[in-house]
DORO-367447 format. One record per residue (C-alpha): residue number from 1; residue in three letters; x, y, z. Coordinates in nm, 2 decimals, padded with zeros to 4 digits. Example, Ala and Ser with C-alpha at 12.3 -4.5 7.8 and 13.67 -1.06 7.14 Angstrom:
% residues 2
KEKE pos code      X      Y      Z
KEKE   1  Ala  01.23 -00.45  00.78
KEKE   2  Ser  01.37 -00.11  00.71
This chain:
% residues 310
KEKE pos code      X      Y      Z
KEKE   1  Unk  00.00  00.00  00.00
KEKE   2  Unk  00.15  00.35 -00.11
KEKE   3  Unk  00.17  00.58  00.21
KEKE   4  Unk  00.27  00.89  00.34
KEKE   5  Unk  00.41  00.87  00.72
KEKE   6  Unk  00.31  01.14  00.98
KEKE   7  Unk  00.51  01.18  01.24
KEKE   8  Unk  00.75  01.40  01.47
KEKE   9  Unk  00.95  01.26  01.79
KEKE  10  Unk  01.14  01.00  01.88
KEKE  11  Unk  00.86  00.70  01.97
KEKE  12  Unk  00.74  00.74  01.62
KEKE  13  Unk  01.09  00.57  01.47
KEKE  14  Unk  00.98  00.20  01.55
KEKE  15  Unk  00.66  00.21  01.38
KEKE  16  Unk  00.86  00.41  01.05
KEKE  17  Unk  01.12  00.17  01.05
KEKE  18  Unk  00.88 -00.11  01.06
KEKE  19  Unk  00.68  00.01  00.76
KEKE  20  Unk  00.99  00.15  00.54
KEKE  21  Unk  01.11 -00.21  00.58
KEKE  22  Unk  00.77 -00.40  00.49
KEKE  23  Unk  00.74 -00.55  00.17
KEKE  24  Unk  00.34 -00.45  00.17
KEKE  25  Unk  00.38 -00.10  00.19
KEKE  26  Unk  00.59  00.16  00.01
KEKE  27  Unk  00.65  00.48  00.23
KEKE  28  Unk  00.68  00.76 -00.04
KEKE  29  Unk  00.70  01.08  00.17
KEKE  30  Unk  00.71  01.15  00.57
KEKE  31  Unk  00.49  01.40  00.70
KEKE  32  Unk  00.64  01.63  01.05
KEKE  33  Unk  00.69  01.93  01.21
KEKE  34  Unk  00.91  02.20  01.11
KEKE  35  Unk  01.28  02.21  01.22
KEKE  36  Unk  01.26  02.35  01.62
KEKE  37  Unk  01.52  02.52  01.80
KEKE  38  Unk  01.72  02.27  02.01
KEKE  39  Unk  02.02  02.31  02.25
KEKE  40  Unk  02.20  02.61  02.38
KEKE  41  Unk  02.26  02.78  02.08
KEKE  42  Unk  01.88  02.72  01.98
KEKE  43  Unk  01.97  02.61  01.64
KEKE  44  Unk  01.75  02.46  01.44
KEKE  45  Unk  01.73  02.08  01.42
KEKE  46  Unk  01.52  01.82  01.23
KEKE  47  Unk  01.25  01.65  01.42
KEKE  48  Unk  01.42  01.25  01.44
KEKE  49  Unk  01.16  01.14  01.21
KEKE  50  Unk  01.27  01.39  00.97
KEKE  51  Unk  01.66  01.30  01.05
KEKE  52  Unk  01.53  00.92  00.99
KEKE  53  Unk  01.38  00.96  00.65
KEKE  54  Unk  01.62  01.17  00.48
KEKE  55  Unk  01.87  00.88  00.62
KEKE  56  Unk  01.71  00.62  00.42
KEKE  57  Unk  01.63  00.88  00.11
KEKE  58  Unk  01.26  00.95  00.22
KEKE  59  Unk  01.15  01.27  00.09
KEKE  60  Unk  01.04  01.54  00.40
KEKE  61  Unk  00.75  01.76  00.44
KEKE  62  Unk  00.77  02.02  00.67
KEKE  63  Unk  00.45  02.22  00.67
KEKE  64  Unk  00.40  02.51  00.89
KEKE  65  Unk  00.06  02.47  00.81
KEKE  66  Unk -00.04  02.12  00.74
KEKE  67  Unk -00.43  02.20  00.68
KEKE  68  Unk -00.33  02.49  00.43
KEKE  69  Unk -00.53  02.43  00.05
KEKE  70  Unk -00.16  02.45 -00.10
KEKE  71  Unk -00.04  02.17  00.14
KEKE  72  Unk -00.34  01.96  00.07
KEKE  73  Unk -00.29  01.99 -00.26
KEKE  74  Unk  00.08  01.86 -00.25
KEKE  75  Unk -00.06  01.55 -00.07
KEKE  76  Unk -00.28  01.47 -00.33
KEKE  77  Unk  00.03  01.50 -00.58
KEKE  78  Unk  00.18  01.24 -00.39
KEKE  79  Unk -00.15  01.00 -00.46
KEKE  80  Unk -00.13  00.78 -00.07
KEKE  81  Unk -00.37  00.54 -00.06
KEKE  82  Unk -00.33  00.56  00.31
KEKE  83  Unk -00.11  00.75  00.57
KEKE  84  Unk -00.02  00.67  00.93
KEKE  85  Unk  00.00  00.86  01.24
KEKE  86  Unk  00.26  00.83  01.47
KEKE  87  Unk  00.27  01.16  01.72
KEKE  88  Unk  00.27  01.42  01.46
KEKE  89  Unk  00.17  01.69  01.69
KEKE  90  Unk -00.08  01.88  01.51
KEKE  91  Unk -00.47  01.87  01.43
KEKE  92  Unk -00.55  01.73  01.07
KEKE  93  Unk -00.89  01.88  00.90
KEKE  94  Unk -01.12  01.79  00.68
KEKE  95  Unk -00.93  01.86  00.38
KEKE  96  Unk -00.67  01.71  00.48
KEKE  97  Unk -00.82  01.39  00.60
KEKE  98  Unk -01.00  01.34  00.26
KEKE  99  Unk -00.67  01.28  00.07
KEKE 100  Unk -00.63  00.95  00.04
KEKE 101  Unk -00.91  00.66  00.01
KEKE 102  Unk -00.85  00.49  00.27
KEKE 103  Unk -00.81  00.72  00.53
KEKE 104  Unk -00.54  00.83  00.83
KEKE 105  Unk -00.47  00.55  01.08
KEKE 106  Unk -00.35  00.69  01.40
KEKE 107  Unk -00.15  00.47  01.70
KEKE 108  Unk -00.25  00.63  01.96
KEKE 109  Unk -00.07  00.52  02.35
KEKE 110  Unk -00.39  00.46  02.50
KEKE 111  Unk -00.64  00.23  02.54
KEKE 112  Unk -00.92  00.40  02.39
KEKE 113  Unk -01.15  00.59  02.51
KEKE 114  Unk -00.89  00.63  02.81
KEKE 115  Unk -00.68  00.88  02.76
KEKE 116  Unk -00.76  01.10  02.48
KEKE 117  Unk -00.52  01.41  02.40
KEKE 118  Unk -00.14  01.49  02.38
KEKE 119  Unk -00.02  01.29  02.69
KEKE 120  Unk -00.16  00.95  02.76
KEKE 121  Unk  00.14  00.78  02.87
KEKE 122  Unk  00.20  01.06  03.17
KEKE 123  Unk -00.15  01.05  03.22
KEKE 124  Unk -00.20  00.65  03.31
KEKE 125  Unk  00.13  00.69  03.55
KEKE 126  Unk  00.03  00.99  03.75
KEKE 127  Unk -00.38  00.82  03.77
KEKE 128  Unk -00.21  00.49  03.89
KEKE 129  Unk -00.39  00.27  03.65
KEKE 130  Unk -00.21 -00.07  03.63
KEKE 131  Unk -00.29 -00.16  03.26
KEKE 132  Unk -00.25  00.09  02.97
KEKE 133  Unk -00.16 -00.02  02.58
KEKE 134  Unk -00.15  00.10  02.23
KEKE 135  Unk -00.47  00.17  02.00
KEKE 136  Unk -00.50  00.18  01.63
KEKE 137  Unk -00.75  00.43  01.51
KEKE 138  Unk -00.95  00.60  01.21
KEKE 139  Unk -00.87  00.96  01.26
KEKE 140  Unk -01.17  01.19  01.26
KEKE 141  Unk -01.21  01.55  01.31
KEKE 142  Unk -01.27  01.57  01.66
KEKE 143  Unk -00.99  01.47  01.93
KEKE 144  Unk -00.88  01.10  01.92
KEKE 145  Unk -01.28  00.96  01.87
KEKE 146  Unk -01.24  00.76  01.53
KEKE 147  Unk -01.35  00.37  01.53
KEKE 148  Unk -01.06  00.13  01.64
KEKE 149  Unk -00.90 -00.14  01.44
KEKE 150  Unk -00.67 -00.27  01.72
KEKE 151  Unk -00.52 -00.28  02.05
KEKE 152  Unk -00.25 -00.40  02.22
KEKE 153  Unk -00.20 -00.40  02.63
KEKE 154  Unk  00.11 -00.34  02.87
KEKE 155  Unk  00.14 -00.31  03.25
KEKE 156  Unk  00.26 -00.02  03.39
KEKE 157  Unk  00.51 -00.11  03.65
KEKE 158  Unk  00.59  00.04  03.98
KEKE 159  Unk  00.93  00.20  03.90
KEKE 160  Unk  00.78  00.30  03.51
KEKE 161  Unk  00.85  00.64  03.45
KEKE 162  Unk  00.71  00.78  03.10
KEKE 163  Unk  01.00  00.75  02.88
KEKE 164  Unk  01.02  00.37  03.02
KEKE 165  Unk  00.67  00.31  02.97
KEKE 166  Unk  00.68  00.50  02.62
KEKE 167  Unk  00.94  00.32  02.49
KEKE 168  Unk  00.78  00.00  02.55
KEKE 169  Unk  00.45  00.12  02.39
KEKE 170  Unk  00.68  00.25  02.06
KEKE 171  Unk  00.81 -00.09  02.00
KEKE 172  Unk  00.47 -00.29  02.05
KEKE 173  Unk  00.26 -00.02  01.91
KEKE 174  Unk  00.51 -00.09  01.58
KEKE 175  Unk  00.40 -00.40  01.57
KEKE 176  Unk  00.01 -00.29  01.59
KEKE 177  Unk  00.03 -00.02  01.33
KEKE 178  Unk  00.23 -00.25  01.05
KEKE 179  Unk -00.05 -00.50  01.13
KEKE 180  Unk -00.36 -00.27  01.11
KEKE 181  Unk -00.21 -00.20  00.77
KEKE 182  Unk -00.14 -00.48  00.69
KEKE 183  Unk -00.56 -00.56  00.73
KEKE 184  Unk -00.62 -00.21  00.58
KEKE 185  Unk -00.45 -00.33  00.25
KEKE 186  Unk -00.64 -00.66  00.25
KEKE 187  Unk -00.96 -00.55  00.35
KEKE 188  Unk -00.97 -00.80  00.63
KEKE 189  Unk -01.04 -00.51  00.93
KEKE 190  Unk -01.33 -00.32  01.02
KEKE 191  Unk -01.28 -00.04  01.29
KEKE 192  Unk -01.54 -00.04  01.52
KEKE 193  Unk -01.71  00.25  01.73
KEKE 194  Unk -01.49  00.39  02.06
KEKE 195  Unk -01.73  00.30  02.38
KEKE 196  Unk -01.93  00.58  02.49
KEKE 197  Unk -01.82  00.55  02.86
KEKE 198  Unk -01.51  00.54  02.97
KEKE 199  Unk -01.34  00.86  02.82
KEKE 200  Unk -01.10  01.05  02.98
KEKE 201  Unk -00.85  01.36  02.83
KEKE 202  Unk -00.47  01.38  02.87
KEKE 203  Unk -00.36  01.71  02.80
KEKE 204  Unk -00.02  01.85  02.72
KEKE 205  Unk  00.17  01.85  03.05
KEKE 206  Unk  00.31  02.21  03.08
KEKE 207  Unk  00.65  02.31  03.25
KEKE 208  Unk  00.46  02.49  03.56
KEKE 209  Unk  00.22  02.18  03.62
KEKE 210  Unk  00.52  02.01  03.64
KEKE 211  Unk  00.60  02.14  03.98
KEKE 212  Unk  00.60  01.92  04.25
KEKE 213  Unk  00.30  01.96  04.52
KEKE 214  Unk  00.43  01.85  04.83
KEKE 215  Unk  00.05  01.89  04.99
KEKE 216  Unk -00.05  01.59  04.84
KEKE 217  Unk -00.02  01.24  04.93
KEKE 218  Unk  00.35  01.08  04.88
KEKE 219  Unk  00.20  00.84  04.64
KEKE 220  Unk  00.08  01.12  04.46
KEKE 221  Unk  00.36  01.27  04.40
KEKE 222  Unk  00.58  01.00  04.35
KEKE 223  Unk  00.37  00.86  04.06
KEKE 224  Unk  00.34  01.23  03.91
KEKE 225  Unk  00.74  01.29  03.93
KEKE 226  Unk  00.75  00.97  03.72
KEKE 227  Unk  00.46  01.04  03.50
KEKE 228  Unk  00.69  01.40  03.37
KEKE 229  Unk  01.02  01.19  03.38
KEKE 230  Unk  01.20  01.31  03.15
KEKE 231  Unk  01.00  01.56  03.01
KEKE 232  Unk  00.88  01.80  03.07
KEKE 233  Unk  01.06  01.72  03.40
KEKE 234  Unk  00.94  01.74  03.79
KEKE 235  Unk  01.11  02.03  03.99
KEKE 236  Unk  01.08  02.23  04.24
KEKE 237  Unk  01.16  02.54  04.45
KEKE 238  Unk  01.46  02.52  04.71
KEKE 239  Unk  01.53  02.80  04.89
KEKE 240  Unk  01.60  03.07  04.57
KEKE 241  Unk  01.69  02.76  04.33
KEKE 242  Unk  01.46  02.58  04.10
KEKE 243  Unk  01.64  02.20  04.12
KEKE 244  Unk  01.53  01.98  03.89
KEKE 245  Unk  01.38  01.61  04.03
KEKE 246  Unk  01.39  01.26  03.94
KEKE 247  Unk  01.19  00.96  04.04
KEKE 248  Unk  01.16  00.95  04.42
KEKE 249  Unk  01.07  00.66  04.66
KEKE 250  Unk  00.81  00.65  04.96
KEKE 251  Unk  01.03  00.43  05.23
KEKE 252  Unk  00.99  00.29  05.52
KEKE 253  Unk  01.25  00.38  05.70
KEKE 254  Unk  01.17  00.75  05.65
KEKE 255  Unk  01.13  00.98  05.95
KEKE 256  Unk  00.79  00.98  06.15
KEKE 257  Unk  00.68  01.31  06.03
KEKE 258  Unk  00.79  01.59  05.82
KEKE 259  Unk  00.56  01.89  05.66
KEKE 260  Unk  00.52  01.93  05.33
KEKE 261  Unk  00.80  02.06  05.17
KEKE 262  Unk  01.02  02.00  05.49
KEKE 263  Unk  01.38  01.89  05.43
KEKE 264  Unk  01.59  01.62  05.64
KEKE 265  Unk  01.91  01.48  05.54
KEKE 266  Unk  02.06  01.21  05.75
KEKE 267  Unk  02.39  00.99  05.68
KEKE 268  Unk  02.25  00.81  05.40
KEKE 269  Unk  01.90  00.99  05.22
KEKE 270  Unk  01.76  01.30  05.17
KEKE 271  Unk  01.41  01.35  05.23
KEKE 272  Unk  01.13  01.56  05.18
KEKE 273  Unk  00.78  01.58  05.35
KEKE 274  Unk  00.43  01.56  05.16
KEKE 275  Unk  00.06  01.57  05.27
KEKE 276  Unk  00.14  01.22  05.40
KEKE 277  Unk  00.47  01.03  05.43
KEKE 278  Unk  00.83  01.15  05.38
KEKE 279  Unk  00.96  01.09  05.03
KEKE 280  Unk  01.30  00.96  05.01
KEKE 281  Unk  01.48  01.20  04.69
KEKE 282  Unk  01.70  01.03  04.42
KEKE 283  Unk  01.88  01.24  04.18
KEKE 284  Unk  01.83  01.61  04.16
KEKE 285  Unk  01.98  01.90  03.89
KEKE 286  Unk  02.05  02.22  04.03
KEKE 287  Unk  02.09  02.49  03.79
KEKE 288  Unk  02.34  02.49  03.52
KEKE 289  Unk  02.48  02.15  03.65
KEKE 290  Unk  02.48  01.77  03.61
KEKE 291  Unk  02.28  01.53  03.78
KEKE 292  Unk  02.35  01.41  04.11
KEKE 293  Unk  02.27  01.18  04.43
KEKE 294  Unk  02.05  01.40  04.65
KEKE 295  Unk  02.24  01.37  04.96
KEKE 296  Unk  02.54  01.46  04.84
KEKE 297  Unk  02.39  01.80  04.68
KEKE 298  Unk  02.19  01.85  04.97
KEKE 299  Unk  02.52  01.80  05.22
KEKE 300  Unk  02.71  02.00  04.98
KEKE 301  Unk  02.48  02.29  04.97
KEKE 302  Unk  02.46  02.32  05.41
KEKE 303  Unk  02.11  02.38  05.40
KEKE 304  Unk  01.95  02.60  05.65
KEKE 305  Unk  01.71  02.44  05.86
KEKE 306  Unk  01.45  02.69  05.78
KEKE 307  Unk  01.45  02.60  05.40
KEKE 308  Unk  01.15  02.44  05.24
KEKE 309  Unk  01.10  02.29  04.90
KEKE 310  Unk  00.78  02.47  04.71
């Protein structure tokens, strides 16, 4: 099947590579964002699905706006009986999703309805659901709502953060989308209808909603510092620095009682009080540094027993 790939950040590569290397399809453009600004300098770089494809001679469309009639038009040029969704990162209109027969097939890192929007993986983690998965999906107009050709299911495990759970969902999801095309191209699938219970929205995690609460339960905020690990990333306020967090640990040797945001540093942890139980910190970045062990920051820095993480 001749199809144009849509697709921006690095989970997408799996499910490309998979289909520039099937004998059943033919991948004859890749659809993505324009170049961002990345690194100090804020140079401009190719999204890695862009970087991919023009690796293995894959012509690039960078649209600035992918629902404009001129951009439409150059998709029809290209004739794609299908194209495939992996993360693009932008809405697709009705223009746009009438260019080729047989539609745009989205995998989506849900299980459908659950989890609708820009950040399902984060989502699951920081809601403590034990199962999430992979959905293929017709794309419609409205947000993440088209009829489903397939799933696939993984459990979310107690140390996951999102980029562990996300890679895990790129590689199986692969698998899902090269076989929903696969069935596509044969006519053997039929999507049917999303549920009408169960939906729930995962929007884009910003960098301020990233900021650890320490007034809410440790659980809480252990799952939610993995659900933004790495990005956008969990931090918080120390005294006048913004440090950077990774995953922490609710332990049971932690001391009786701290108040949210309270710090105590023995011989061996640093920890931190929440609306419940002390949280044991792992690895923090202060500004303009490296990571590091906690303890050894926090010894390092001689905190004053009046500071308070916020």
């Amino acid at each position: 099947m001749r199809l144009v790939f849509a697709g921006t950040p690095e989970p997408a590569l799996p499910s490309l590579r998979r289909l520039i290397d099937s004998p059943r399809h033919e991948v004859v453009a890749v659809l993505t964002r324009p170049d961002a600004a990345s690194g100090r300098r804020g140079k401009p770089e190719p999204s890695p699905v862009a970087r991919e494809a023009l690796d293995r001679g894959i012509p690039v469309l960078r649209p600035s706006k992918p629902n404009s009639p001129e951009f439409v038009a150059e998709l029809a040029e290209l004739a794609p009986e299908c194209c495939a969704v992996v993360a693009y990162g932008a809405l697709l209109r009705d223009g746009l999703l009438a260019v080729p027969a047989r539609g745009w097939i989205n995998l989506h890192f849900s299980l459908l309805p659950a989890w609708r929007g820009a950040a399902p993986v984060q989502a699951a983690i920081a809601a403590g659901d034990a199962i999430t998965g992979a959905t293929t999906f017709q794309i419609e107009p409205s947000l993440d709502s088209g009829p489903v050709y397939g799933i696939v299911t993984e459990t979310i495990r107690p140390t996951d953060t999102a980029g562990d759970l996300l890679e895990r969902l790129a590689d199986s999801g692969a698998a899902l989308l090269s076989t929903t095309l696969d069935g596509v191209a044969d006519q053997t699938l039929t999507p049917r209808p999303q549920p009408a219970d169960g939906v729930s929205i995962a929007p884009k995690i910003t960098v301020e909603e990233a900021r650890v609460r320490w007034d809410l339960p440790a659980q809480v905020v252990e799952r939610r510092i993995r659900a933004v690990t790495p990005n956008p990333g969990a931090w918080t306020q120390i005294g006048d620095l913004r440090v950077k967090l990774g995953p922490v640990q609710v332990g049971a040797d932690a001391p009786e009682s701290l108040s949210p945001g309270a710090i105590h540093v023995d011989r061996k942890n640093a920890w931190i009080g929440t609306g419940s139980d002390p949280v044991r910190l792992g690895q923090l970045q202060p500004p303009g540094k490296k990571l590091m062990n906690a303890v050894d920051w926090a010894r390092g820095a001689r905190l004053d027993s009046a500071v308070r993480a916020s």
